[in-house]
Backbone bond lengths (Angstrom), bond angles and torsions (degrees), N, CA, C in turn:
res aa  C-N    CA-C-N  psi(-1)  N-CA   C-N-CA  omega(-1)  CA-C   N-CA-C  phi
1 X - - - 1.455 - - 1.526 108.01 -
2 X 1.105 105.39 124.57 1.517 119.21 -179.01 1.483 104.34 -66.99
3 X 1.571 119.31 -175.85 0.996 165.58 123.03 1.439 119.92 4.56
4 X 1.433 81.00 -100.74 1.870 95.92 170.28 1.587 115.52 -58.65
5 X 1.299 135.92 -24.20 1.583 161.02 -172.42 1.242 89.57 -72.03
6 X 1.220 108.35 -63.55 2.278 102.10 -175.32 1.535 117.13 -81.88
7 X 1.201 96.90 12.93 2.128 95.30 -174.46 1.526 72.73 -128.33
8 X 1.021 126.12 -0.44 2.127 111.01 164.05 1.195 120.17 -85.11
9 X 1.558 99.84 -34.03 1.673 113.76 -167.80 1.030 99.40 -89.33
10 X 1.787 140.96 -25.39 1.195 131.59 -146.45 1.874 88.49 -99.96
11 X 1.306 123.31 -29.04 1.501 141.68 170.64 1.148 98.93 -55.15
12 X 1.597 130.85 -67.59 1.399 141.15 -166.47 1.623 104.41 -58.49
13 X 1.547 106.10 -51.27 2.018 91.91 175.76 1.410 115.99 -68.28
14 X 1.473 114.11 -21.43 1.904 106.98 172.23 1.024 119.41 -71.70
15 X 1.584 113.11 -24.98 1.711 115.71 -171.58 1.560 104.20 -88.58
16 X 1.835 122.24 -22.44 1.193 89.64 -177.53 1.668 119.21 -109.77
17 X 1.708 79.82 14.74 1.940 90.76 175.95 1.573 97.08 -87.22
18 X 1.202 124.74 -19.48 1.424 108.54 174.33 1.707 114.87 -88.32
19 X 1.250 114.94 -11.28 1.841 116.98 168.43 1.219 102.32 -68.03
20 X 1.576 112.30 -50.88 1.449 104.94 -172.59 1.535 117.08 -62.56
21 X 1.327 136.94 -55.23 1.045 129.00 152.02 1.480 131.51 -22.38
22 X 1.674 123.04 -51.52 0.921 116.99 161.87 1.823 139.71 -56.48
23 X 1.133 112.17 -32.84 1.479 146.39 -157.69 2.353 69.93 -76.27
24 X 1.686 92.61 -75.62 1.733 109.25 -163.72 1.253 106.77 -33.29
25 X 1.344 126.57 -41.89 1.688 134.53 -160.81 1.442 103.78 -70.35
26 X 1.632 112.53 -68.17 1.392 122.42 -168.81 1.322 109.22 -15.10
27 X 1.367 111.12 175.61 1.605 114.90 153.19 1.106 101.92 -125.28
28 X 1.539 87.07 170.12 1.844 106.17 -175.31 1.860 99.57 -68.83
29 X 1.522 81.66 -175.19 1.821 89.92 178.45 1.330 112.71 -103.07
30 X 1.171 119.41 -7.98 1.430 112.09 157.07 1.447 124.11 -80.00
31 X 1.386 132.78 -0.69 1.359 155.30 -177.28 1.164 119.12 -38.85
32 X 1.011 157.95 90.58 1.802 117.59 167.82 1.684 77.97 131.79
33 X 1.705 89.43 -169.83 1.228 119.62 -153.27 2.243 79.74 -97.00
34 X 1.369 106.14 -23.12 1.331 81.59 175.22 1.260 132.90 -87.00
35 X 1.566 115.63 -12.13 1.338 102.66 148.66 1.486 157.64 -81.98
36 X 1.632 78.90 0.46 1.988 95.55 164.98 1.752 107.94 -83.85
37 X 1.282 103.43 1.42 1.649 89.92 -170.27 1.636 98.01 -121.15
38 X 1.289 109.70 -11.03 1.465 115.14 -177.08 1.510 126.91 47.66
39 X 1.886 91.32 54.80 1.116 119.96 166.84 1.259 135.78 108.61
40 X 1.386 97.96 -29.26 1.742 129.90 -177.81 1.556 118.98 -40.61
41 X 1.648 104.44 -52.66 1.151 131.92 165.56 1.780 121.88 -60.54
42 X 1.555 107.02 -36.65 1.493 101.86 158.33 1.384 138.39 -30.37
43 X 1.640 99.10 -69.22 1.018 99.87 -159.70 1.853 110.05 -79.96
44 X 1.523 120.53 -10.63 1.133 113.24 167.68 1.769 126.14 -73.95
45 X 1.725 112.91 -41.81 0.904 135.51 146.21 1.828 135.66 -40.22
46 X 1.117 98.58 -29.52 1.607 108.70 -147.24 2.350 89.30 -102.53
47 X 1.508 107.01 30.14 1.418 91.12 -168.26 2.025 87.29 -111.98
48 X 1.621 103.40 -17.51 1.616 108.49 171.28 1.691 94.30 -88.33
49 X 1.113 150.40 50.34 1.450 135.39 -167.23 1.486 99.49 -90.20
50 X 1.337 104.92 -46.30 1.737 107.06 -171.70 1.458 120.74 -48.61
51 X 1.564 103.47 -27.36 1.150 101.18 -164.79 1.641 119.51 -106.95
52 X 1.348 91.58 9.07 1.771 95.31 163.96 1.080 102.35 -116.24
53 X 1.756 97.37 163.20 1.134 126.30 -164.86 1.948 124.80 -16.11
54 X 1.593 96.85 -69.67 1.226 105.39 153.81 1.383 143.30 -60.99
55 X 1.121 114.53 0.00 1.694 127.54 160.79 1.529 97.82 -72.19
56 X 1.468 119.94 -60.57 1.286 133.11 173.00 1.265 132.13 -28.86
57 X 1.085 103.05 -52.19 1.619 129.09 170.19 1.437 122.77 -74.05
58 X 1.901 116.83 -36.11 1.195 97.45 151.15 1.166 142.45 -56.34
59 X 1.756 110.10 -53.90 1.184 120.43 165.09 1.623 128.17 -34.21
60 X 1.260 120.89 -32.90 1.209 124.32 -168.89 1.430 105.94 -100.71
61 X 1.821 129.71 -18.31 1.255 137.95 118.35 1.828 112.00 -0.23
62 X 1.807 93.74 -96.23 1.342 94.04 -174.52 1.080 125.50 -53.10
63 X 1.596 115.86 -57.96 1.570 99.65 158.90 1.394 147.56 -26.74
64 X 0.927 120.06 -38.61 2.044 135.65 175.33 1.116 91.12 -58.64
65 X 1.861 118.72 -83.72 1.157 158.66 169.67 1.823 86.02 2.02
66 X 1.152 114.34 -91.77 1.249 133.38 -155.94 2.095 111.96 -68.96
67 X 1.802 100.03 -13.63 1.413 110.30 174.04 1.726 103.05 -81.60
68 X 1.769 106.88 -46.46 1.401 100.41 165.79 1.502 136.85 -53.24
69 X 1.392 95.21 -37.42 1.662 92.26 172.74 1.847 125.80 -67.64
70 X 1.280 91.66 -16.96 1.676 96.35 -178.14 1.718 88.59 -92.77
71 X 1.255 121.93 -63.86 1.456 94.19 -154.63 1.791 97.34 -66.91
72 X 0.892 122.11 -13.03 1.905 95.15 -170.24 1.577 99.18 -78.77
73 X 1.167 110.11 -33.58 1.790 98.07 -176.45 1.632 113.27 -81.59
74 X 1.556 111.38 1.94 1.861 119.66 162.00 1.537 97.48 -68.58
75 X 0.983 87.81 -60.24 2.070 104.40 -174.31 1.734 99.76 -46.90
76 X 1.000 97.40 -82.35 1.589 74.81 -174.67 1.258 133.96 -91.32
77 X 1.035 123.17 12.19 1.828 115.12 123.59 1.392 124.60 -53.78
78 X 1.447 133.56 -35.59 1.345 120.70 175.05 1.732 112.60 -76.48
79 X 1.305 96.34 -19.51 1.983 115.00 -173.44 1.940 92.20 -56.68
């Protein structure tokens, strides 16, 4: 195992210990004040979404999400 092979894998366990974390934090969708209102409250509420917490957490979701998919298919193409 090369070089570049152990600075992939060692990338690949940071990127997917931080999905998992991310994924763990979120809340559910019944959460909040919008699932006592069943939704109502969304869409008035939901125009600051990005910028709480859980906006945050998606974003950093997709991001991982989308860092894992590139490095695991580097990895095994170089595998």
């Amino acid at each position: 195992m090369g070089v570049l092979e152990i600075i992939l894998v060692v990338i690949l366990v940071i990127v997917e210990l931080i999905l998992i974390a991310a994924v763990l934090l979120q809340s559910g969708k019944s959460a909040g004040l919008s699932g006592s209102i069943a939704g109502g409250a969304e869409t008035f509420f939901g125009k600051n979404k990005a910028k709480t917490l859980d906006g945050k957490l998606q974003k950093a979701t997709k991001i991982a999400a989308g860092a894992f998919i590139v490095v695991t298919v580097v990895l095994t193409m170089l595998l």
